[in-house]
One Martini backbone bead per residue (centre of mass of N, CA, C, O) as a GRO file, in nm:
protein
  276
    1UNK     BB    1   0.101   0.030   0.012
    2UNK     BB    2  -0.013   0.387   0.026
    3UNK     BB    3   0.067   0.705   0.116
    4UNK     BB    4  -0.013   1.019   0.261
    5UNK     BB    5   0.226   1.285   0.262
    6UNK     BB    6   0.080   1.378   0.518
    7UNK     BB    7   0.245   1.177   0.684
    8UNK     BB    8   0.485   1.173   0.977
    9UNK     BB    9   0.424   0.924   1.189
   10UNK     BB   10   0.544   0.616   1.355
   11UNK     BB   11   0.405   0.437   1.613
   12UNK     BB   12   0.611   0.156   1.796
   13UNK     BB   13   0.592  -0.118   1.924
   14UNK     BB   14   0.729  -0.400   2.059
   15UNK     BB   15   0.587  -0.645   2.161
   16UNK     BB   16   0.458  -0.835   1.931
   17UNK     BB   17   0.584  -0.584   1.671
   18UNK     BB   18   0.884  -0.526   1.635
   19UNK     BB   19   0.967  -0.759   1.766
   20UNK     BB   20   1.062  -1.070   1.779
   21UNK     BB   21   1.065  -1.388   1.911
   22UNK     BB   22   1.363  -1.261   2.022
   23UNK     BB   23   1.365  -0.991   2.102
   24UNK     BB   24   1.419  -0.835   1.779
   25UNK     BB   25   1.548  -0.631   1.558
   26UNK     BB   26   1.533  -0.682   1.217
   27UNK     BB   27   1.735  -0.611   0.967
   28UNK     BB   28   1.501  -0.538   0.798
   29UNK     BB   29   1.359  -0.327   0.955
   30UNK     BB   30   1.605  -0.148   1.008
   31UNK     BB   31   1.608  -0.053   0.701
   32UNK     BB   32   1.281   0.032   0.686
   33UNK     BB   33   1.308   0.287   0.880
   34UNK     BB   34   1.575   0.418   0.716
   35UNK     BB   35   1.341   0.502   0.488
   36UNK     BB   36   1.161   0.620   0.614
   37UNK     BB   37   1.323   0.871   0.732
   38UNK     BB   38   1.454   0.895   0.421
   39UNK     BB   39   1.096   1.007   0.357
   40UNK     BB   40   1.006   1.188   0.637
   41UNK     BB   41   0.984   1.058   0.876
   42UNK     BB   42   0.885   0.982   1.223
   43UNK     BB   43   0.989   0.794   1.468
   44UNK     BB   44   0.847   0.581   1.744
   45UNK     BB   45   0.816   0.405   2.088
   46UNK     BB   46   0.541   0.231   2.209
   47UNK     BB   47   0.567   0.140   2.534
   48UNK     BB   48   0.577  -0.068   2.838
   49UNK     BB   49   0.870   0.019   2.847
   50UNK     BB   50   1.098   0.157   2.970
   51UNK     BB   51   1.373   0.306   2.850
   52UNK     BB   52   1.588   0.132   3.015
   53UNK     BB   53   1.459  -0.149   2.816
   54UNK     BB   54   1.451  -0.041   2.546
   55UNK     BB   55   1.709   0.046   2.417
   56UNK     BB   56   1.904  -0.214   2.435
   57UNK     BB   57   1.694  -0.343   2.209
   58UNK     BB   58   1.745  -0.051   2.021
   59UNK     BB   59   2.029   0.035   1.913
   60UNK     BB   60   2.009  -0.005   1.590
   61UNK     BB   61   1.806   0.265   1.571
   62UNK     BB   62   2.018   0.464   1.564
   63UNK     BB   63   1.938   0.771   1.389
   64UNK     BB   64   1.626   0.715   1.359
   65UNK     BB   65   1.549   0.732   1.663
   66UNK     BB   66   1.439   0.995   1.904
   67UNK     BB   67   1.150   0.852   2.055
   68UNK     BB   68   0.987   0.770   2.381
   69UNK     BB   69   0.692   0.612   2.468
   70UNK     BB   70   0.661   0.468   2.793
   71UNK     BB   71   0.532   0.319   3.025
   72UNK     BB   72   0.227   0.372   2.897
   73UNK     BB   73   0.285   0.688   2.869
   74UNK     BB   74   0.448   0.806   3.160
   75UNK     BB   75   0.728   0.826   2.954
   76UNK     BB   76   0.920   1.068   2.814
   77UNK     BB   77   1.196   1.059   2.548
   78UNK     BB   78   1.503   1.035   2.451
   79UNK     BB   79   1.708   0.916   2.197
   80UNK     BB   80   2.007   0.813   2.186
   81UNK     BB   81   2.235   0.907   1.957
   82UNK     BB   82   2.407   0.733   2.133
   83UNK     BB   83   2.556   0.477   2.312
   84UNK     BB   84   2.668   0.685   2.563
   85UNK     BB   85   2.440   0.828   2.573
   86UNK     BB   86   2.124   0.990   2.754
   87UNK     BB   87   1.827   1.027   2.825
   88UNK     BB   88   1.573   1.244   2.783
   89UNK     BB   89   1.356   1.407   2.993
   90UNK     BB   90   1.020   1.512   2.927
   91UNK     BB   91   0.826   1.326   3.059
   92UNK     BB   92   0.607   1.274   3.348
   93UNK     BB   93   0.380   1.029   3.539
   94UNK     BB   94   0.285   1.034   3.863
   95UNK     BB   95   0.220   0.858   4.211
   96UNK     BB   96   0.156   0.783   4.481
   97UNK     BB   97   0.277   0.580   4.672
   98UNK     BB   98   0.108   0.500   4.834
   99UNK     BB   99  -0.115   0.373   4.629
  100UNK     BB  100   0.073   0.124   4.569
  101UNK     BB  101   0.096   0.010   4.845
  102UNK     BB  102  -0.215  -0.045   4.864
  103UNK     BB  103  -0.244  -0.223   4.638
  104UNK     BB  104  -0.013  -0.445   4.721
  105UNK     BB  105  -0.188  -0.505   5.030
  106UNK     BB  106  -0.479  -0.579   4.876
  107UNK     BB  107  -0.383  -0.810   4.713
  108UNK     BB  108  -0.259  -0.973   4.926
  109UNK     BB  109  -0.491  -1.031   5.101
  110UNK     BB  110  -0.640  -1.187   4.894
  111UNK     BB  111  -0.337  -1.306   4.734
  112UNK     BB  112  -0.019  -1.417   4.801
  113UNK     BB  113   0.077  -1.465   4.480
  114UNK     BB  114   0.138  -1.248   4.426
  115UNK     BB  115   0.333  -0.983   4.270
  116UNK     BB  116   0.605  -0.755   4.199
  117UNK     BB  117   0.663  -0.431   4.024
  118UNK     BB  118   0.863  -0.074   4.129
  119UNK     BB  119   0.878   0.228   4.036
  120UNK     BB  120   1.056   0.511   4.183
  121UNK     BB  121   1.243   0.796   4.267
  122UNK     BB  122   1.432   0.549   4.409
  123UNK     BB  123   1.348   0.335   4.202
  124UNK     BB  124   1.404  -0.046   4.111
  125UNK     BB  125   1.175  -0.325   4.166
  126UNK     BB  126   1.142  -0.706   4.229
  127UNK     BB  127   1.003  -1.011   4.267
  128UNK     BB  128   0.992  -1.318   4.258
  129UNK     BB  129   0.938  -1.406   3.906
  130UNK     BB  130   0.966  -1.147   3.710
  131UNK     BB  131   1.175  -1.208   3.512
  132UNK     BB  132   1.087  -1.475   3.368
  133UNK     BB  133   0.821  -1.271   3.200
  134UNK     BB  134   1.044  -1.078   3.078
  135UNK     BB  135   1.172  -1.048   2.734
  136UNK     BB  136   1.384  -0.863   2.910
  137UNK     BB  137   1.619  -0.847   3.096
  138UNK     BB  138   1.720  -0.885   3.412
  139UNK     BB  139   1.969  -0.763   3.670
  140UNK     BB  140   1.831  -0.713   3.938
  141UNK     BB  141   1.792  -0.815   4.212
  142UNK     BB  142   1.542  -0.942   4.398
  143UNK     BB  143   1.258  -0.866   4.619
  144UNK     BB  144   1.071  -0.953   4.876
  145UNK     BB  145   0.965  -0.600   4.900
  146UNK     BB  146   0.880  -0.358   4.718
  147UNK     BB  147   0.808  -0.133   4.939
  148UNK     BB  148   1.103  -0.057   5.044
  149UNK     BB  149   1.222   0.152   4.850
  150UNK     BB  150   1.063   0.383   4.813
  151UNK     BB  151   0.982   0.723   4.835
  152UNK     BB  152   0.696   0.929   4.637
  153UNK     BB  153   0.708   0.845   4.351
  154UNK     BB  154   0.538   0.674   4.098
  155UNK     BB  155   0.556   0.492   3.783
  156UNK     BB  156   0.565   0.140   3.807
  157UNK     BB  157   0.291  -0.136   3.873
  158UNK     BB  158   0.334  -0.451   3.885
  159UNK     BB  159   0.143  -0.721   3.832
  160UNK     BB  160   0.158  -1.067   3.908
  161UNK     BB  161   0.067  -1.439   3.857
  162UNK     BB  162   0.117  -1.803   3.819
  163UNK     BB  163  -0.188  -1.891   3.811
  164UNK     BB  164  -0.260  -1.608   3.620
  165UNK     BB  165  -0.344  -1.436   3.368
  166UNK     BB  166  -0.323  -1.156   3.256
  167UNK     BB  167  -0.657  -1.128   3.181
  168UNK     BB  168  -0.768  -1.185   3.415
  169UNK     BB  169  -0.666  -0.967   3.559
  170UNK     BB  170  -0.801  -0.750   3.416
  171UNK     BB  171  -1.092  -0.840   3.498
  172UNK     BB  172  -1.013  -0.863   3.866
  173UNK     BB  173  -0.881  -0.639   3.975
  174UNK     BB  174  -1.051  -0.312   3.943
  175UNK     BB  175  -1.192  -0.404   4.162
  176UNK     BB  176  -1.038  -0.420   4.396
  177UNK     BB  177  -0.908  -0.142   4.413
  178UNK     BB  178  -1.132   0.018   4.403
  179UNK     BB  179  -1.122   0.292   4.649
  180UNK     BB  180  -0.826   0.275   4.798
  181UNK     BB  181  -0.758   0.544   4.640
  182UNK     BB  182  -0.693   0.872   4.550
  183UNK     BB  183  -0.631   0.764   4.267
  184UNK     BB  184  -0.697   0.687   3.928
  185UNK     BB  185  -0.647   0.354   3.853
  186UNK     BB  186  -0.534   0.151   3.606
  187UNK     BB  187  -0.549  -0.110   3.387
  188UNK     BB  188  -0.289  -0.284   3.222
  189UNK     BB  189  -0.142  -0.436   2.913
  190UNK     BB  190   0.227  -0.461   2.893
  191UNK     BB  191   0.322  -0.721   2.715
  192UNK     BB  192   0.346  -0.910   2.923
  193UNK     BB  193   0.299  -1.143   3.244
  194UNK     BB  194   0.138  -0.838   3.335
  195UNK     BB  195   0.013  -0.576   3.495
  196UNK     BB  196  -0.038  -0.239   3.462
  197UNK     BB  197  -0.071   0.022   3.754
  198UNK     BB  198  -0.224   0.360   3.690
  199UNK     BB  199  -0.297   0.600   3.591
  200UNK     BB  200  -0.593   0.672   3.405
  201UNK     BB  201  -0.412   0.938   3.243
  202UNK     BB  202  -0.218   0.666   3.114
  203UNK     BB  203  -0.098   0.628   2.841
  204UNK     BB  204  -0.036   0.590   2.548
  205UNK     BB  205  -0.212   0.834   2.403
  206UNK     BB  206  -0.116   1.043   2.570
  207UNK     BB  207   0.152   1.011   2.530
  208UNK     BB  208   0.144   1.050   2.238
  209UNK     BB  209  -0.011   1.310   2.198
  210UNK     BB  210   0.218   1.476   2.377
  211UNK     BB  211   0.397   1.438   2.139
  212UNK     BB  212   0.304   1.565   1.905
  213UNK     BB  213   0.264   1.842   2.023
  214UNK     BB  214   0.576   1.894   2.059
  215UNK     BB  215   0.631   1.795   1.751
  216UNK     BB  216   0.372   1.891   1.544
  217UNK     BB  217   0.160   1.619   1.511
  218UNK     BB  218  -0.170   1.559   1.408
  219UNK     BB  219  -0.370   1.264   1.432
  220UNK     BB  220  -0.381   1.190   1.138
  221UNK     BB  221  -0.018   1.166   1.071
  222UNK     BB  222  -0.063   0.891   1.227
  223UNK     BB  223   0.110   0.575   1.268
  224UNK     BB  224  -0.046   0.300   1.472
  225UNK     BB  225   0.145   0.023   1.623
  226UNK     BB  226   0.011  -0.284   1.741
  227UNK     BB  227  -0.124  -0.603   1.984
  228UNK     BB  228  -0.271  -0.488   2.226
  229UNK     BB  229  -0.435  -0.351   2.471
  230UNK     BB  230  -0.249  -0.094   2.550
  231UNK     BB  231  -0.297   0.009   2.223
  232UNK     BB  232  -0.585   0.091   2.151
  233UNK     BB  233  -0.577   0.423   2.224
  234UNK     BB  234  -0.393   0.482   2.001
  235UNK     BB  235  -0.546   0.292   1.738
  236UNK     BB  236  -0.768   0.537   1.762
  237UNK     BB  237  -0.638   0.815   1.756
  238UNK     BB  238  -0.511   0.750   1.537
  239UNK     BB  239  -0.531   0.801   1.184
  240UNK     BB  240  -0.369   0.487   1.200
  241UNK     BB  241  -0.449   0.166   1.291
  242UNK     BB  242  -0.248  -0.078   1.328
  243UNK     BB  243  -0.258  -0.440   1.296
  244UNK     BB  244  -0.082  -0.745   1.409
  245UNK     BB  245  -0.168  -1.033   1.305
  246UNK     BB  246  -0.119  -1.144   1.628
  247UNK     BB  247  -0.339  -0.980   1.748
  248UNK     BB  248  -0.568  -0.926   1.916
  249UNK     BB  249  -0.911  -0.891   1.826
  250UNK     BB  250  -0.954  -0.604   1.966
  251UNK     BB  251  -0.746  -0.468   1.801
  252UNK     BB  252  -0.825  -0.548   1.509
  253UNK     BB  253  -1.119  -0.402   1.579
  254UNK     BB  254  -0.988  -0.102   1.583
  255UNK     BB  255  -0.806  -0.149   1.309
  256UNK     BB  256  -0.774  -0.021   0.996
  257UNK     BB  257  -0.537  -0.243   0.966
  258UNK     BB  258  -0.414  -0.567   0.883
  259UNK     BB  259  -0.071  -0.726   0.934
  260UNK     BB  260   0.165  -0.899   0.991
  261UNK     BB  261   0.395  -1.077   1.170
  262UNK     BB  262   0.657  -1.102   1.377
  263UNK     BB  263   0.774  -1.330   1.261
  264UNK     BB  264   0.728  -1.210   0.943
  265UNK     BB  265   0.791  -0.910   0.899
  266UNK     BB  266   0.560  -0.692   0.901
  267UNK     BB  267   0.671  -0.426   0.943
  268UNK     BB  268   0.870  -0.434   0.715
  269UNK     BB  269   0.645  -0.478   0.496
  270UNK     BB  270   0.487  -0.206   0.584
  271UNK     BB  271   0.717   0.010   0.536
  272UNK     BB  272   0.799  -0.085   0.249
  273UNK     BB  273   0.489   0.057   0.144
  274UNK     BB  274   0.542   0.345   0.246
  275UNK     BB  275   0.812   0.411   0.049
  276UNK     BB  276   0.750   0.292  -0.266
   0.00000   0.00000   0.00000
């Protein structure tokens, strides 16, 4: 297919989407977005992984990509121009930490199985059994109780559990959760098996929203892609919403497109028709 001159910015997800079966982004891929930026195109990556996650695995991308929507549209940096630099925050939504502990306390009432893991001003914490579910690498070692970290803002909590699906969880904590916090919290699938929990006001589309105004880029011009739930109103707001071959049907019924899968090369085939 082609597309409409004035399409300028591209906002591409990570796991599921951009990323291969392997967790890697595809030199097929990396060839096919250095076409699209030399044909005028902008690029940016909308994930639900903070940017110290995803930059490690998109690399390849230097020089092509300038931002990251991260942490699920909470985090919003530049991505680094060389493999030295460090990312430039732009933008962060973050709530308060009690509201974290109280969800943490929660869950755990009701079911001592949950685990967590929790972003917050103070740092970065995860409990056992969190890494093993993660896509990309965790460096970090595991604590006993993420609560521990301390800090006074929250930007991202994630919750999973063993033995229960991440779709199971969307459907059954934001009973649990509702009313026990000040901020109102949503729940929402961050693209592994866990979901993450914050503010109702942070989403992908939040964050792609605020960047494309930074950017003045506006939501007509915008193609996002992505395959997951946390996804929806991304591929709602922009002007063309891409769905993933492999994408759940409710994100293929909200998207204009759909296109292969990413074990397919489904991205590279499909920006290598925006720029034929």
């Amino acid at each position: 297919m082609s597309t409409d001159s004035s399409t300028k910015l591209i906002a591409l997800d990570l796991d599921g989407t951009l990323l291969d079966d392997r967790g890697r982004v595809t030199t097929r891929a990396v060839a096919a977005i250095e076409q699209a930026v030399a044909a005028g195109f902008l690029v940016v990556l909308a994930t639900g992984r903070p940017p110290h996650m995803a930059i490690p695995v998109t690399e390849a991308l230097i020089g092509s990509v300038h931002h990251i929507v991260g942490g699920n549209g909470s985090i919003i940096s530049t991505f680094p121009a060389t493999l030295d630099a460090e990312a430039e925050l732009l933008h962060l939504i973050g709530f308060d930490i009690d509201d974290a502990f109280t969800v943490v306390s929660t869950l755990r009432e009701q079911d001592d199985s949950f685990g967590f893991a929790l972003a917050t001003d103070a740092g970065f914490a995860h409990e056992p059994g969190f890494a093993d579910l993660m896509p990309a690498a965790v460096h970090d070692e595991p604590v006993a109780d993420v609560t521990t970290i301390g800090g006074s803002q929250a930007f991202k909590l994630l919750a999973f559990h063993a033995n229960r699906s991440v779709h199971d969880l969307i459907a059954t904590v934001p009973d649990l959760i509702r009313g026990r916090t000040s901020t109102e919290l949503l729940v929402s699938h961050m693209g592994a098996e866990a979901v993450e929990i914050g503010p109702a006001n942070a989403d992908k589309c939040t964050g792609l929203r605020w960047l494309c105004d930074h950017l003045d880029v506006a939501a007509a011009d915008v193609i996002a892609v992505g395959d997951e739930w946390n996804d929806l109103t991304m591929l709602e707001w922009a002007g063309t919403g891409v769905a993933m071959g492999n994408a759940d049907d409710r994100v293929k019924g909200v998207a204009d497109i759909v296109i292969g899968s990413h074990t397919d090369e489904g991205i590279a085939v499909f920006i290598e028709s925006l720029v034929r």
